[in-house]
N, C-alpha and C positions, 0 to 999 in steps of 0.2 A: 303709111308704114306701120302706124300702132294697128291697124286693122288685120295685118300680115301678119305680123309677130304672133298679134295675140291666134291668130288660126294654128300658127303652127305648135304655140304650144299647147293648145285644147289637141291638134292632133296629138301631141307626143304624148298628154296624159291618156289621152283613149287607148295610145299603144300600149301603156302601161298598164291599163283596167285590163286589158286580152294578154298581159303577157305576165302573170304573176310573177313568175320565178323571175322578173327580171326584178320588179319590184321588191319582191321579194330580199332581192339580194341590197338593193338600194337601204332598204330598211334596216337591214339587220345587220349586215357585215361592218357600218362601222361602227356598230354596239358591239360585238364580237370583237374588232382589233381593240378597240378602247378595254375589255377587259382581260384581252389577251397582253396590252402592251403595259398594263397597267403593274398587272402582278407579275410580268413574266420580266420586264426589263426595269432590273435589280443589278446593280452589280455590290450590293450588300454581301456577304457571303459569312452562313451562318454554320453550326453543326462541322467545324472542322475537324479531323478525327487525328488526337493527339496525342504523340506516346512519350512519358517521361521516363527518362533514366538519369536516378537518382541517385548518383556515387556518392553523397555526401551522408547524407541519412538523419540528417538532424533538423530540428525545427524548425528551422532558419531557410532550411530547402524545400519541406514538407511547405513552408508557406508561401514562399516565391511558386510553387508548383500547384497549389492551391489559389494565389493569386490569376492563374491563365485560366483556372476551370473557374473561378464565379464571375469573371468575364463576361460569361455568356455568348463567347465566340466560340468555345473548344469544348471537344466532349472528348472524356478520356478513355482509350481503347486499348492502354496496353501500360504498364508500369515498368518497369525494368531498373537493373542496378548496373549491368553491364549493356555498352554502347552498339554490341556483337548483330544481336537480332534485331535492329533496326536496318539493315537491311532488307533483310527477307517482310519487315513490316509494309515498308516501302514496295518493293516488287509485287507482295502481292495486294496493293492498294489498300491496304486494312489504315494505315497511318498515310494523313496528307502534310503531318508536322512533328517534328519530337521539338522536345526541350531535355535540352543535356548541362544538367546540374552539375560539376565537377567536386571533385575533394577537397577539403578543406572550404569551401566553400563562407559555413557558417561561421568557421574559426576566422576567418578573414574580415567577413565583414564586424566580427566582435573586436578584433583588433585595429579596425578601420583601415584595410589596406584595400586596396581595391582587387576586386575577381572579377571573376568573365562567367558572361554564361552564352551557352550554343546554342542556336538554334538551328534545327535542320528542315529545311524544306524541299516538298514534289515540285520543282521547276517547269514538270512538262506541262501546265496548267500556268502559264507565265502570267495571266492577268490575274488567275487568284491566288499566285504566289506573291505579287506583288502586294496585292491588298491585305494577305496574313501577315506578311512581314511588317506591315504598318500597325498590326494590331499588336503585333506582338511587342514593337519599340515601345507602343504608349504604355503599355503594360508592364514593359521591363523599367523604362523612365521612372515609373509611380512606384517603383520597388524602393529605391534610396528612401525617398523621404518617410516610407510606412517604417522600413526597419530603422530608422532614427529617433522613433518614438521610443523605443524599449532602450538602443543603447547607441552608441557610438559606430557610425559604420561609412564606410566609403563608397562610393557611386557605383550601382553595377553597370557593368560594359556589356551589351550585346553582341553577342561574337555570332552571323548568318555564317551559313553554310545549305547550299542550294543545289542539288543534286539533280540531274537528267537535263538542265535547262540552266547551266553555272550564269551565263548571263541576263536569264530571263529576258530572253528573245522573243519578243510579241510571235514573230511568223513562226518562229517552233510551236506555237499553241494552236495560231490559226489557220495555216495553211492546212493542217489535214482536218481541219474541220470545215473548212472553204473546198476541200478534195471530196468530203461526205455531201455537203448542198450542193456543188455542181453536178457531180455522177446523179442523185437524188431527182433533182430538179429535169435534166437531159434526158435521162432514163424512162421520165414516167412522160414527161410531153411527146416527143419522139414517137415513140410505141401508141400513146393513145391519139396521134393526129395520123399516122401510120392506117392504125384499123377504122377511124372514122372518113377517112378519106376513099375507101373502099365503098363506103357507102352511099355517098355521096355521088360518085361515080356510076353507081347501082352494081359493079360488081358483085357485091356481096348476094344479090339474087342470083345471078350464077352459080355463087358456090353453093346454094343450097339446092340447086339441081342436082349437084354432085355426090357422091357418097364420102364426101369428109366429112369425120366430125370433130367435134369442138375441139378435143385436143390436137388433133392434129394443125388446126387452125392457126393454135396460140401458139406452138411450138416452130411451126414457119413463118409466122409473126414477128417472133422475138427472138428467135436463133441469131439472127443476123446483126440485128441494132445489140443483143449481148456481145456480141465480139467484138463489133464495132465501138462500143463501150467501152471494153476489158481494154482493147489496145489504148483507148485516150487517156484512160487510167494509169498506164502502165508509162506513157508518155507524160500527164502530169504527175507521178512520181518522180519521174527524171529529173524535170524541170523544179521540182522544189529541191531537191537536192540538188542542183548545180547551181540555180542561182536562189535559192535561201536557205539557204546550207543547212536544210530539214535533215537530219544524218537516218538512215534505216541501219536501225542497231538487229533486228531482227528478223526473221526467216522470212525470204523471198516466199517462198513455197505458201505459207502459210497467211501470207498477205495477200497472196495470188487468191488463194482458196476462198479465205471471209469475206476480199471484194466481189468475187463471182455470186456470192452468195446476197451479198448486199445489194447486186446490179440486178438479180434474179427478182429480187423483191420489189425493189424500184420501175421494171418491166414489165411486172403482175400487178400492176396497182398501175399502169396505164391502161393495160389492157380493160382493166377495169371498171376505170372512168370512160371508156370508149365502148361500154356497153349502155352506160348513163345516156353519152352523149350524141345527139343527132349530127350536129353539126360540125367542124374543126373550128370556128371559132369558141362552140362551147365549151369544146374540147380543150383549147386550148386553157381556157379561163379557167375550169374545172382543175385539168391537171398542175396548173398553176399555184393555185389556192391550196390544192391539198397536199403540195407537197415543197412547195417556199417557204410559207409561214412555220409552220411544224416543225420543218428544219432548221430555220435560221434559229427561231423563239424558245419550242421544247426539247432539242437531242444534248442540250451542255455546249452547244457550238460556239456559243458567246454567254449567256449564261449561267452561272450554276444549278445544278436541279435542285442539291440541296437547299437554296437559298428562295423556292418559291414554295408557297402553299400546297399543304396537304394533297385539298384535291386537282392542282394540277400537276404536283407531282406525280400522281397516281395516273393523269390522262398523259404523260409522257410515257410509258409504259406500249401506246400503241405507234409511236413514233420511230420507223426501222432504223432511224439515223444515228438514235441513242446508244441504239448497242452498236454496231459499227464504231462511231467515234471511241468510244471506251475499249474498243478491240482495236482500231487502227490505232490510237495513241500511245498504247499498251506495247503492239508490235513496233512500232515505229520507232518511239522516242524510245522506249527501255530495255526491249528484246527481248519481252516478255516470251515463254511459252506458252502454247494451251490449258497448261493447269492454272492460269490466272485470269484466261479469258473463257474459258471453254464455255461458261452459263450463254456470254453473250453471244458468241457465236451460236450457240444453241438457239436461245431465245429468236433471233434474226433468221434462222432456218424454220422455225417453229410459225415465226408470221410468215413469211412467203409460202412455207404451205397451206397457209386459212387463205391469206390472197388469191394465191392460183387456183385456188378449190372453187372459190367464194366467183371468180375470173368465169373457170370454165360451166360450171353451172350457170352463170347469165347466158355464158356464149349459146350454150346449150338452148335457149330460149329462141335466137335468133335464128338457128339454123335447120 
């Protein structure tokens, strides 16, 4: 029995001498997730962009407001004395927090009555509204006893206020980021087991008897599995809004348009791995890897981007699910219009045209 064993595993190392890339992957992928999972799952969350309005105007505010920036959690993006444009702060994502300082504020705590102070929070981000608001209690707690050093003063009260997401509903945050990984994920397997499967079969020598070329190729390729998408899409929207009461505050139309767009990209980036790949198994593996990890770890899906390193924030940038998410949570949760997502939708049109480009010029090789 040790005589057997040990053959079969001398054969499977020899498979592995003729088979680099399998090796290959043995070696390095769990160096790769180890430094993928290492920096990337965080749920620290740093660089929150924070706008104060300060009705009060006195020392006493200037320092509690001062207190949140050497924190080292909050950077400040906008100061204000009236509470009016923190709105449009919010809507168009410039501020994910204010602190709203009130009148009398200073005089109160000199006479030691007790005040309140507000805090306003982006809800639609439920996990890191959760963890700001924790930042800001310890912060607002350590206010009593600092200003009791100088004089006589009564406890300040935290007063939240949580806007897009009042009860910081986990599935309002997740589900349309679980809507960006599954279309993502579907999208790119589908289509690249679709055109490796052709070849496999040997059809694809057929078609190169024929006078198609490559665009026409990819375009009756992916026509079909984009529809057949668009509609799953359009049926998981439903189903988060009826049974996780995800509300669509914002334009059908335009949520139609940025997913077609996003599905488009998702479609070209299998076709793509399906010029790499020989086989549907590898295909499979392929498509897998390059479009699971990416999405779950670098698009904000769970995450924050802000809260990871420089240069992996920089390699999220090639990730099509980043902008997607930032434009569906935009449309969805807040009813945002184009003038607050337009770059991303941009950006997410701008890579599916390198992908398809990048697509048809492989195909172009094979045919």
């Amino acid at each position: 029995m040790l005589r057997r064993t040990l053959a079969i595993a001398v054969k499977e190392l020899l498979h592995l001498r003729r088979d680099p890339r399998t090796a290959g992957t043995l070696v390095a992928m769990p160096i790769l997730l180890l430094f993928v999972y290492g920096f990337a799952l965080s749920f620290d969350v740093q660089h929150i962009r924070l706008a104060v309005v300060d009705q009060d105007g006195t020392s006493a505010s200037r320092d509690a407001a001062e207190a949140f920036l050497r924190s080292g959690y909050f950077d400040l993006v906008a100061r204000e004395h009236d509470p009016r444009p923190l709105e449009r702060l919010f809507a168009d994502g410039r501020a994910q927090a204010a602190l709203v300082i009130p009148y009398r504020y200073g005089a109160d705590l000199t006479a030691g009555r007790q005040t309140t102070m507000q805090f306003v929070l982006d809800g639609s981000d439920s996990q890191m509204a959760t963890t700001i608001l924790g930042y800001a209690a310890q912060i607002v707690a350590a206010l009593s006893p600092l200003v009791r050093l100088g004089a006589a003063a009564g406890p300040v009260v935290p007063l939240p206020l949580v806007w897009y997401n009042p009860d910081l509903d986990s599935a309002r945050f997740l589900v349309p980021g679980l809507l960006a990984f599954i279309l993502m994920v579907t999208s790119v397997i589908a289509t690249a087991l679709a055109v490796v499967r052709e070849k496999e079969r040997g059809t694809m020598e057929s078609l190169r008897a024929t006078p198609m070329v490559a665009i026409e190729l990819l375009i009756g390729k992916t026509v079909p599995y984009l529809l057949v998408s668009f509609f799953s899409a359009a049926g998981a929207v439903a189903i988060a809004h009826a049974v996780f009461a995800v509300p669509v505050r914002g334009s059908l139309v335009w949520l139609a348009l940025v997913t077609l767009a996003f599905l488009a990209v998702g479609l070209g980036w299998g076709v793509l791995v399906s010029t790499i790949a020989e086989t549907q198994q590898v295909a499979f593996q392929l498509a897998l890897l390059s479009s699971m990890l990416p999405t779950m770890l670098l698009s904000g899906f769970i995450f924050p981007i802000s809260s990871m390193p420089a240069a992996l924030q920089w390699f999220t940038r090639i990730v099509p699910a980043r902008y997607f998410l930032v434009a569906l949570r935009e449309i969805v949760l807040k009813g945002s219009g184009p003038a607050v997502w337009w770059d991303q939708a941009a950006s997410l049109v701008v890579f599916g045209g390198l992908v398809l480009a990048l697509a048809t010029a492989r195909t172009l090789r094979s045919l």
